[in-house]
Backbone as CSV, one residue per row, in Angstrom:
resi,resn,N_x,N_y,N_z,CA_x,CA_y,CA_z,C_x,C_y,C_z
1,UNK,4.346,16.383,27.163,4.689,15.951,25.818,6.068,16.502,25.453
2,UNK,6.865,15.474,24.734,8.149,16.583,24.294,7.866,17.333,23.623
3,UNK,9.194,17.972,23.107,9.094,19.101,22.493,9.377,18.666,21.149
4,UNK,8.617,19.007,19.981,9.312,18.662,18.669,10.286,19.871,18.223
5,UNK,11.013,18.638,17.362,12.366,19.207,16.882,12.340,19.587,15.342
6,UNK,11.343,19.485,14.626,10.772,20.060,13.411,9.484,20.105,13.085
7,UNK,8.932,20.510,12.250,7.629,20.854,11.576,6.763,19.700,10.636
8,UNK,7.375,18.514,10.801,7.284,17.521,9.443,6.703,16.341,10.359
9,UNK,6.150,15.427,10.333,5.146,14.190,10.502,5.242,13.304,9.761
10,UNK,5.502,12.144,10.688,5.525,10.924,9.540,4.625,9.868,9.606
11,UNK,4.392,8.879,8.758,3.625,8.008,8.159,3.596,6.588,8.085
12,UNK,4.023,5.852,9.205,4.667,4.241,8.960,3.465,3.363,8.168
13,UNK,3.421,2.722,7.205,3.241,1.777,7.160,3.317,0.015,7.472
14,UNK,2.646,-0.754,7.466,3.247,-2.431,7.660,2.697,-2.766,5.908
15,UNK,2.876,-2.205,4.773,2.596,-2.871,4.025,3.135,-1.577,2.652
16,UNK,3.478,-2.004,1.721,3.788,-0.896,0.638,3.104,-0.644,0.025
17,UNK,1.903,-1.157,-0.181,0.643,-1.326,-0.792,-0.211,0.095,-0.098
18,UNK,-0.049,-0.211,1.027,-0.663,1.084,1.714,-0.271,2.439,1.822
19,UNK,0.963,2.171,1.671,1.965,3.236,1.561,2.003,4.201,0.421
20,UNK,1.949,3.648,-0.627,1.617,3.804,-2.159,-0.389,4.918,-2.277
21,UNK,-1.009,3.255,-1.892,-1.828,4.158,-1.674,-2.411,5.626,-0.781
22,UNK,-1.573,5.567,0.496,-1.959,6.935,0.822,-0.971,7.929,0.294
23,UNK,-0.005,7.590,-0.443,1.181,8.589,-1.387,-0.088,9.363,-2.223
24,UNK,-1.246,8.327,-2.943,-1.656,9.437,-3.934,-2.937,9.668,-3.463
25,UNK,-3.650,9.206,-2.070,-4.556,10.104,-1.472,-4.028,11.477,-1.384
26,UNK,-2.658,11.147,-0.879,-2.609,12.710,-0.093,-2.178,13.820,-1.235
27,UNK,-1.878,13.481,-2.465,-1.305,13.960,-3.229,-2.702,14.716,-3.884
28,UNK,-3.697,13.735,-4.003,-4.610,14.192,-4.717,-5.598,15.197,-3.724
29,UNK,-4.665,15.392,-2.658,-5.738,16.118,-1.369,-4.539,17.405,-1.412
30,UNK,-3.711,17.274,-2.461,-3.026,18.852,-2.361,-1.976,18.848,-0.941
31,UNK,-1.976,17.882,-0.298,-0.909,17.799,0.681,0.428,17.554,0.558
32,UNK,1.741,18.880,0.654,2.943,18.425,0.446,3.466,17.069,1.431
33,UNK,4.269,16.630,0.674,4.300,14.925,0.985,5.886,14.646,0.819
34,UNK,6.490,13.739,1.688,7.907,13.062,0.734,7.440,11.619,1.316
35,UNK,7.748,10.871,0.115,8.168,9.337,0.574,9.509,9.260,0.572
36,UNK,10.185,8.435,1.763,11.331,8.600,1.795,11.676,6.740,3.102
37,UNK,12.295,6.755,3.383,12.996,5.516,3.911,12.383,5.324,5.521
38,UNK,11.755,4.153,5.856,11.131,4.400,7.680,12.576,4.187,8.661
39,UNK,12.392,5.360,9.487,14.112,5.781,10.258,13.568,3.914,10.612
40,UNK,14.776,3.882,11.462,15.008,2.517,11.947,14.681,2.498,13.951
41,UNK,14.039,3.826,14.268,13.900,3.788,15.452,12.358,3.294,15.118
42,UNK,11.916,3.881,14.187,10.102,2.923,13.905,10.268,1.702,13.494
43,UNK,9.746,0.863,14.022,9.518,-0.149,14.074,8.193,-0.736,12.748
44,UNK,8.123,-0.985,11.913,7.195,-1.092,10.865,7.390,-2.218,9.610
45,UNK,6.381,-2.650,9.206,6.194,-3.506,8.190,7.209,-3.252,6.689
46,UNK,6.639,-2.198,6.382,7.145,-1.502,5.104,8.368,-0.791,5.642
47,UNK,9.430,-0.399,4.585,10.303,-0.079,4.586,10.269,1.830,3.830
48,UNK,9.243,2.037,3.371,8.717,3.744,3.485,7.696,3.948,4.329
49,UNK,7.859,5.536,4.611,7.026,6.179,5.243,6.967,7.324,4.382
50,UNK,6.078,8.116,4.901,5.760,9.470,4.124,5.897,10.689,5.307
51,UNK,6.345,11.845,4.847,6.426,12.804,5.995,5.703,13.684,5.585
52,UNK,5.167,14.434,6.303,4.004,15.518,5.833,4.114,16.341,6.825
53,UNK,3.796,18.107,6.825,3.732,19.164,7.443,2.877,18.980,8.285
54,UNK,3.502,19.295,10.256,2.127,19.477,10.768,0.803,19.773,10.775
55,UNK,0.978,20.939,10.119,-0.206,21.289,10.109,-1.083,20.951,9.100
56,UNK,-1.148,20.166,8.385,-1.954,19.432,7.773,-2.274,17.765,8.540
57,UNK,-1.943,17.787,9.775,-2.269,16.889,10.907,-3.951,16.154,10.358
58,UNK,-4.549,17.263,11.079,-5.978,17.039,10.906,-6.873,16.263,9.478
59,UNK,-6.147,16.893,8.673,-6.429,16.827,7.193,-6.244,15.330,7.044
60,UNK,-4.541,14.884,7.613,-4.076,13.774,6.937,-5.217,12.261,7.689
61,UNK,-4.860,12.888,9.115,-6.144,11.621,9.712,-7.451,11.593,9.116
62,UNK,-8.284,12.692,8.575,-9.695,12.503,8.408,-9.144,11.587,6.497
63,UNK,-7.847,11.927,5.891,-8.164,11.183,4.930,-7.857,9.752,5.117
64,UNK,-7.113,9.286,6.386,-6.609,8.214,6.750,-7.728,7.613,6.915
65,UNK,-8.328,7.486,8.052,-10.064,7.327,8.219,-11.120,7.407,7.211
66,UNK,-11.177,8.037,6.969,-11.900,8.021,5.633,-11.931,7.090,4.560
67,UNK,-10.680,6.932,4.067,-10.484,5.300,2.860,-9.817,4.102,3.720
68,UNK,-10.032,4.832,4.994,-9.671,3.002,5.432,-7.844,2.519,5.081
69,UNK,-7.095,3.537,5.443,-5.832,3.233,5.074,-5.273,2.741,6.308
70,UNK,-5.106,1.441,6.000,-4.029,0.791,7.477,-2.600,1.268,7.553
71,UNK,-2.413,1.883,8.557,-1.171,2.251,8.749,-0.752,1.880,10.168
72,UNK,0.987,1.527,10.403,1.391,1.423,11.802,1.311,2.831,12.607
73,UNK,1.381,3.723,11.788,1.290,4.400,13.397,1.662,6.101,12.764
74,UNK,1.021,7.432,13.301,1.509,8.580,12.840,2.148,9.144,14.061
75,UNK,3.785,10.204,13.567,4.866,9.926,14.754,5.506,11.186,14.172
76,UNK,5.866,12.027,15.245,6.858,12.982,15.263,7.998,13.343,15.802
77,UNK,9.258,13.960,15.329,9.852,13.435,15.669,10.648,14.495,17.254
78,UNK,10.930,14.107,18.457,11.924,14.568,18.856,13.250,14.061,19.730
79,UNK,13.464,15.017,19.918,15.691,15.112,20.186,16.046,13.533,20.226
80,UNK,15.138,12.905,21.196,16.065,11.138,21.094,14.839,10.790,20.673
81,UNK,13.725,10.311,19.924,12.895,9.363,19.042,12.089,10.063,18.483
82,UNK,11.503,9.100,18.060,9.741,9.373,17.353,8.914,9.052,18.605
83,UNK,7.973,9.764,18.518,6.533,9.714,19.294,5.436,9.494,18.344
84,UNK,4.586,8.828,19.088,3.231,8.107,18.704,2.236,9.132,18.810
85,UNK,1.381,9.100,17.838,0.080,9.958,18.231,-1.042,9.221,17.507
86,UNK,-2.079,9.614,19.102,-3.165,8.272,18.535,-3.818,9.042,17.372
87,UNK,-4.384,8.278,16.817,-5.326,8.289,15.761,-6.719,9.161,15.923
């Protein structure tokens, strides 16, 4: 696996609708959060993503799963891209 190049995790969506909605799952789950712009090496529907602290990894999938939030894909980032991590 590479090596990551920061501490932060991101969030693609294919829809803003979804995006929105897991903005205030995670918010209301006490998870620091930014919505901010999807880099252009992800490939995705929506035009935000959300980045969130590793280590709230675990946390963020069981709430992903949990309400059924469709998302393209959760991705971290290192030196030349984003990486995929399954679900």
């Amino acid at each position: 696996m590479d090596e990551w190049i920061n501490d932060w995790m991101l969030i693609a969506f294919d829809s803003t609708q979804q995006a929105l909605r897991a903005e205030m799952l995670l918010e209301f789950a006490e998870i620091e959060i930014d919505l901010f712009p999807t880099p252009k090496e992800i490939t995705a529907g929506c035009a935000l993503c959300i980045q969130f602290p590793k280590e709230d990894l675990e946390r963020v999938q069981k709430i992903i799963r949990n309400e059924f939030v469709e998302i393209r894909g959760l991705y971290f980032k290192t030196e030349e891209s984003y990486d995929n991590i399954p679900m």
